[in-house]
C-alpha atoms as one frame of an Amber mdcrd trajectory, in Angstrom:
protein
   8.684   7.210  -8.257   5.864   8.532  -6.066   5.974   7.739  -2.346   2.923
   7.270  -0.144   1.567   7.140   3.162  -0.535   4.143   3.960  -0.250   3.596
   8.039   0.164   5.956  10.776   1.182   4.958  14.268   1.902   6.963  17.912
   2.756   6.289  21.382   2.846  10.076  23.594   2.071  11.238  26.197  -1.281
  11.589  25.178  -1.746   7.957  25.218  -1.812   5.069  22.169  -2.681   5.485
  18.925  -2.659   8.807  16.362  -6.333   9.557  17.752  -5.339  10.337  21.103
  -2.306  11.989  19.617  -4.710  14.451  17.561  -6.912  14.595  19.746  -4.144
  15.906  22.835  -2.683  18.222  20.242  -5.895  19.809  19.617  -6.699  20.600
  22.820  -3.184  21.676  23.531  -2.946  22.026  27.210  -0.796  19.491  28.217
   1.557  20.143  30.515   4.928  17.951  31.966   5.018  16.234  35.502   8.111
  16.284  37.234  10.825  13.266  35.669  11.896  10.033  37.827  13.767  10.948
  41.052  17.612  11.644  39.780  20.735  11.842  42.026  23.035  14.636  42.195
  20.715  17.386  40.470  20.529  20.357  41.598  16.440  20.575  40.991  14.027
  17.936  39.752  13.527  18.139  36.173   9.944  17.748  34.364   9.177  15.276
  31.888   6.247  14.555  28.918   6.071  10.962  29.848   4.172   8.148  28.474
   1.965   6.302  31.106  -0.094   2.855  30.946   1.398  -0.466  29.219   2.805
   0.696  26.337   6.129   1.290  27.424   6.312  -1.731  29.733   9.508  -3.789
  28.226   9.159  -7.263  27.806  10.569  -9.764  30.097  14.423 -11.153  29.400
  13.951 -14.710  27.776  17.513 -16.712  28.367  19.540 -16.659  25.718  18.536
 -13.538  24.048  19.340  -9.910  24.403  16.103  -8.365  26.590  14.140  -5.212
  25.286  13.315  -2.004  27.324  11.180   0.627  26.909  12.014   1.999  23.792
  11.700  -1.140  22.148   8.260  -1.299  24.178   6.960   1.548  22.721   8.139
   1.871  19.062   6.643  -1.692  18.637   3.148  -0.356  19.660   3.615   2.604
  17.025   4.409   0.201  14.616   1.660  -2.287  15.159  -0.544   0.453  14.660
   1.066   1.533  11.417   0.819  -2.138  10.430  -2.431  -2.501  11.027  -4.168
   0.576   9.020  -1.902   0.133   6.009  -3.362  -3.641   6.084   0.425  -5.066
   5.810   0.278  -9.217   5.844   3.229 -11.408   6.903   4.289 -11.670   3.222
   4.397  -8.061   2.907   6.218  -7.808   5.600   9.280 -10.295   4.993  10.132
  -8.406   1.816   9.493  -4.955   3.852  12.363  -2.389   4.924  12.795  -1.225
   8.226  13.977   2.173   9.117  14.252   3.490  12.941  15.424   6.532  13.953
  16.755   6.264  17.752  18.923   8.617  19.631  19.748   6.234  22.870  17.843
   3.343  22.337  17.135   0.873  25.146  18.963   2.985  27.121  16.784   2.112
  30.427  18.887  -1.197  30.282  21.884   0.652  30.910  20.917   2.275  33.130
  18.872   0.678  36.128  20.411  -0.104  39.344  22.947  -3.008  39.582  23.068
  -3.132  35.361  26.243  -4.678  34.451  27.817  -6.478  31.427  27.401  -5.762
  27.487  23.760  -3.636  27.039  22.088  -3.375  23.899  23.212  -0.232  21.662
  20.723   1.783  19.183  20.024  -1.102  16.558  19.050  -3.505  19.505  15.290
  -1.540  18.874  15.683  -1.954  14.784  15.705  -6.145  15.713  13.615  -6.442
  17.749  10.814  -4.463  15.700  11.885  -6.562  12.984  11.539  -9.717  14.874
   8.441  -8.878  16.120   6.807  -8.178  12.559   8.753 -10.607  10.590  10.142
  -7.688   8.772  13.127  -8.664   6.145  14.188  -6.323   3.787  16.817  -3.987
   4.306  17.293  -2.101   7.470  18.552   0.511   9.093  19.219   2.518  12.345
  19.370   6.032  12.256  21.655   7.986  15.224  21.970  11.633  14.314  20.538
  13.204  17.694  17.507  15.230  17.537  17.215  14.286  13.843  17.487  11.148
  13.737  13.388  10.147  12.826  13.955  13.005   9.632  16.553  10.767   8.438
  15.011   7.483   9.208  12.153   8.654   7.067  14.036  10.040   4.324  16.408
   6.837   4.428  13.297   4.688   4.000  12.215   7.002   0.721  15.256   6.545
  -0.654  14.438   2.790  -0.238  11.510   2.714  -2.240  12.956   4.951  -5.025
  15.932   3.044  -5.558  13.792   0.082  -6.055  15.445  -1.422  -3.193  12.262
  -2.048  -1.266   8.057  -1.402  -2.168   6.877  -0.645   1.463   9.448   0.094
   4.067   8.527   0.745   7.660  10.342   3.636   9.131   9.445   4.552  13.457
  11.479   6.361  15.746  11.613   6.211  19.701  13.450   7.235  22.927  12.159
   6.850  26.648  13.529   8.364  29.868  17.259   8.412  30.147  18.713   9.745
  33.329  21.967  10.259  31.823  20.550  12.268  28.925  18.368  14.283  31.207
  21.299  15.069  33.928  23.516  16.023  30.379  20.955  18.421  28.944  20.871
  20.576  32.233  24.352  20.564  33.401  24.193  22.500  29.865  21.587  24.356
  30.757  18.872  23.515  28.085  15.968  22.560  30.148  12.917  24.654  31.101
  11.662  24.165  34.542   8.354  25.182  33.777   7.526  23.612  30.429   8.265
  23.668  26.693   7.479  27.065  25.242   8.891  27.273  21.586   6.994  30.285
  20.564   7.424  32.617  23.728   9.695  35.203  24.151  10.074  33.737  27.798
  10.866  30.343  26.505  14.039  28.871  28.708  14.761  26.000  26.956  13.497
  22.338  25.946  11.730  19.825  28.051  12.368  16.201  27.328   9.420  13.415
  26.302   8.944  10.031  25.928   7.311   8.276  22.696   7.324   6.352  19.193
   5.836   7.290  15.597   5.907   4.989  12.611   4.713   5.404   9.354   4.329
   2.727   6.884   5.834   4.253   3.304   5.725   2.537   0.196   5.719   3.265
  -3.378   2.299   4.343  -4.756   2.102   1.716  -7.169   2.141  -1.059  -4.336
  -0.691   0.976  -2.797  -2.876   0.824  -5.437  -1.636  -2.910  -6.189  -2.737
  -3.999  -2.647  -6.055  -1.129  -2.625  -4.771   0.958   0.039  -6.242   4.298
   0.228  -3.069   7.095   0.212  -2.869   9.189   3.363  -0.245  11.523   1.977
   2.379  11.424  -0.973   6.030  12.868  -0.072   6.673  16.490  -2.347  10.800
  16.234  -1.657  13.037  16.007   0.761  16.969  17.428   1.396  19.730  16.786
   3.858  22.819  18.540   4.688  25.402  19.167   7.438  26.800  22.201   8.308
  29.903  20.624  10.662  29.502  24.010  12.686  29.345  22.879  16.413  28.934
  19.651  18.231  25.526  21.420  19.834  25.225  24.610  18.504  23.584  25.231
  15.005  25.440  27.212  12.806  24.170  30.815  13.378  23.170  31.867   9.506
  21.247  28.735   9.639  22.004  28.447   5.836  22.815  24.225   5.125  19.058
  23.937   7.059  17.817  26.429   4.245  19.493  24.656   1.416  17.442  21.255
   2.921  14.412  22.877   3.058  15.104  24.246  -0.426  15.865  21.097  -1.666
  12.426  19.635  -0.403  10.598  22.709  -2.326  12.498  22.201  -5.167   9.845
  22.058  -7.888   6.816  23.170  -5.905   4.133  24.825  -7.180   3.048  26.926
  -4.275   4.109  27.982  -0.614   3.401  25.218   1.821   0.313  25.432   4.171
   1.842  25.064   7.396   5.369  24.028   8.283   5.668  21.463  11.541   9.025
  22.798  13.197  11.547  21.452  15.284  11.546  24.098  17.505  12.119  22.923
  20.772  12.235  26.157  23.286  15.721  26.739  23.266  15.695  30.546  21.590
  19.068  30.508  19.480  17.901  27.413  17.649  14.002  28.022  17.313  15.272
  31.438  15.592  18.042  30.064  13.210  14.855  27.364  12.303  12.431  29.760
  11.580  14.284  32.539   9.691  15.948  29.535   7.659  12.628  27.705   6.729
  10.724  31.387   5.926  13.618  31.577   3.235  13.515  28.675   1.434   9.807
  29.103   1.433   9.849  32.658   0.069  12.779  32.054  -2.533  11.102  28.626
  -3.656   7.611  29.646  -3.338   7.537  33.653  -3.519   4.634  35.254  -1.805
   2.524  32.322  -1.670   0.606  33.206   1.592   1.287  33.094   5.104   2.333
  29.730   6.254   1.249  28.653   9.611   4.507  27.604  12.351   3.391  24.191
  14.146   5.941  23.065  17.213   4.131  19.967  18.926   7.060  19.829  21.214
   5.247  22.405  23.402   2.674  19.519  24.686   4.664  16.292  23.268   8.300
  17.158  24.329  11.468  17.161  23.012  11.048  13.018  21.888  15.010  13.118
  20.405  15.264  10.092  17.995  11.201  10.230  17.013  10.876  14.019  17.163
  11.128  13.667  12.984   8.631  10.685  12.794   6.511  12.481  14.708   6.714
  15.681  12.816   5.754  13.525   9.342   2.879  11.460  11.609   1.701  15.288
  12.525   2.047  16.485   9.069  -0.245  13.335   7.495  -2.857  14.225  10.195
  -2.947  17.676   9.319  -3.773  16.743   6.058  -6.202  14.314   6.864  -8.001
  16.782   8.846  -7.467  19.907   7.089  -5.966  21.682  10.037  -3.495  23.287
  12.000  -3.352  22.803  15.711  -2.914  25.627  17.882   0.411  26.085  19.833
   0.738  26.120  23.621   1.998  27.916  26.412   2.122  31.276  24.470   1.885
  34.124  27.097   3.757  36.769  24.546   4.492  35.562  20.850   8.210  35.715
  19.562   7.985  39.199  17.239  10.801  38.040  15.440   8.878  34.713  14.038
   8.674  34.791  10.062   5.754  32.614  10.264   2.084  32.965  11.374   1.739
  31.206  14.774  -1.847  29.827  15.313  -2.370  30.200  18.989  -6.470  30.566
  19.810  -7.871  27.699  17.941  -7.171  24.846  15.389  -6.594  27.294  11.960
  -7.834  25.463   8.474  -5.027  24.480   6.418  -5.218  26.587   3.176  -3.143
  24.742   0.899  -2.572  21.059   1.319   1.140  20.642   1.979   2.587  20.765
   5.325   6.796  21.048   4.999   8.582  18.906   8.582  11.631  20.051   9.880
  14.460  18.028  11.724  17.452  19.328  13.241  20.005  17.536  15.494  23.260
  17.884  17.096  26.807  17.823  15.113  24.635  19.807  12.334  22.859  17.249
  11.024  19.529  18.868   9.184  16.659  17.197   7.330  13.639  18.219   6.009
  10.452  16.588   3.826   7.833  17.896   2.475   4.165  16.250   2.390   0.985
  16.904   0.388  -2.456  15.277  -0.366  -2.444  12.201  -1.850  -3.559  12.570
  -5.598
């Protein structure tokens, strides 16, 4: 059964909505401010934040368990997903819900004088399905870094087990001082800023936002008249069990997912939107791996052009993976590539060509997304023009 692409929705740093998302990755120059003020760190780290109202949480209403930021922000993505796939109440009480979160509304936890039961990662899943009236099946999504690849692969599955016809499927995280303080007492930040593709690169640099696409099966499209913005190729997931951080060095379960998303394709993919995130052992391992499946799925198709919007969106954890498929629908909607940032010398050992002076034209019209995560956990899809 063919799955679609009907709505697209973003919160970043570049502001609301997938325009100002393009539009910010385009001119790829963005650059993190330092994070909140944090106790007991030895320097301040930087952040890709998200400024203005969307992250504002709503106010606690007695007798119900209050939101916080993430909440805040992957209901904005998904009213804007809502909204250009045209979804009506009734579509939406039979609709799935899928959300990818690594910490959740972990701002609850953690503001001064918090005390008492807080609300864990499927807090954000109902109240986005509150919100919306959503009431199909659901599902939160926890696998680190990966977590928005799985969210929207667990919301395919949906729609091709006939469990569901349109499933909404968003990721989010905001701020979290305890993540930040975790990630360099193990030394994976970058005090400058994220650099995926330079040889300089010193690690990741965190960011705030939300994604949301709205997926459904491409008969309901054309039953309701919504124009396709994409159609999913495949998808794979695996585990390789290797390290609770680390990935496994021969990078060879990531291969087998991205093999499994080629499975059947006809030609090498135009681009491929990485995880990459700046910390060098992993951006390698992710590179070499997807360059493989590519070349034994695909032969010598022609070069395929390495996309890592984590350089000016930060590492977003639990909607890195939504935002990697929202990236990969705008790419083909606008037929191409952005450039990557903060490139003083390019990584000789990348497989793939790195578009670095301009916005590159996508030569073949499938874009292959990448999610990786701690524990292992791998996932990745592959998109192409809608028919």
């Amino acid at each position: 059964m063919a799955v679609v692409v009907t709505g697209l929705g973003a919160v970043s740093c570049f502001g609301s909505g997938t325009d100002a998302l393009w539009e910010g990755l385009l001119r790829a120059d963005r650059r993190p401010e330092p994070a909140p003020e944090m106790c007991g760190l030895p320097t301040r780290p930087h952040l890709y934040g998200v400024s203005g109202d969307a992250g504002q949480a709503s106010p606690a209403v007695p007798g119900t368990t209050p939101t916080g930021r993430t909440s805040a922000l992957v209901t904005a993505a998904v009213a804007e997903a809502v909204a250009e796939a045209g979804l009506t109440g009734d579509d939406l009480f039979d609709a799935g819900l899928s959300v990818g979160t690594s910490l959740g509304d972990i701002d609850l936890a953690e503001r001064p004088g918090a005390a008492g039961p807080q609300p864990a990662t499927h807090h954000v899943a109902a109240s986005v399905a509150a919100r919306f009236g959503i009431g199909g099946p659901g599902q939160t999504l926890s696998t680190a870094c990966s977590a928005g690849a799985y969210a929207v692969g667990w919301a395919v599955e949906l729609i091709e087990t006939g469990q569901a016809d349109i499933v909404v499927a968003c990721g989010g995280d905001a701020f979290s001082r305890v993540a930040v303080g975790t990630l360099q007492r193990f030394g994976l930040l970058d005090g400058e800023c994220c650099r995926p593709f330079d040889t300089d690169r010193a690690g990741m640099v965190t960011g705030e936002g939300a994604a949301a696409l709205v997926l459904e099966s491409a008969d309901s499209a054309r039953r309701r008249g919504r124009p396709a913005i994409a159609e999913l190729a495949g998808q794979g997931w695996t585990c390789d069990a290797h390290h609770p951080m680390a990935p496994e060095p021969s990078g060879e379960q990531l291969r087998r997912s991205a093999a499994q998303a080629l499975a059947g394709a006809a030609e090498a993919p135009g681009a491929a939107v990485l995880h990459r995130a700046g910390v060098a052992g992993n951006d390698s391992v992710e590179a070499t791996a997807i360059s493989a499946a590519v070349a034994a799925a695909c032969g010598d198709g022609g070069e395929v052009l390495g996309y890592a919007p984590k350089a000016v969106t930060g590492h977003t954890a639990g909607a890195a993976g939504v935002f990697g498929c929202v990236i990969a629908a705008l790419i083909l909607r606008h037929g191409l590539v952005p450039p990557n940032a903060h490139v003083a010398t390019l990584d000789p050992d990348c497989p793939l060509t790195v578009p670095l002076a301009g916005p590159v034209a996508l030569a073949r019209p499938s874009v292959l997304v990448s999610g990786t995560g701690f524990g292992g956990n791998n996932a990745v899809l592959a998109w192409r023009a809608a028919a």
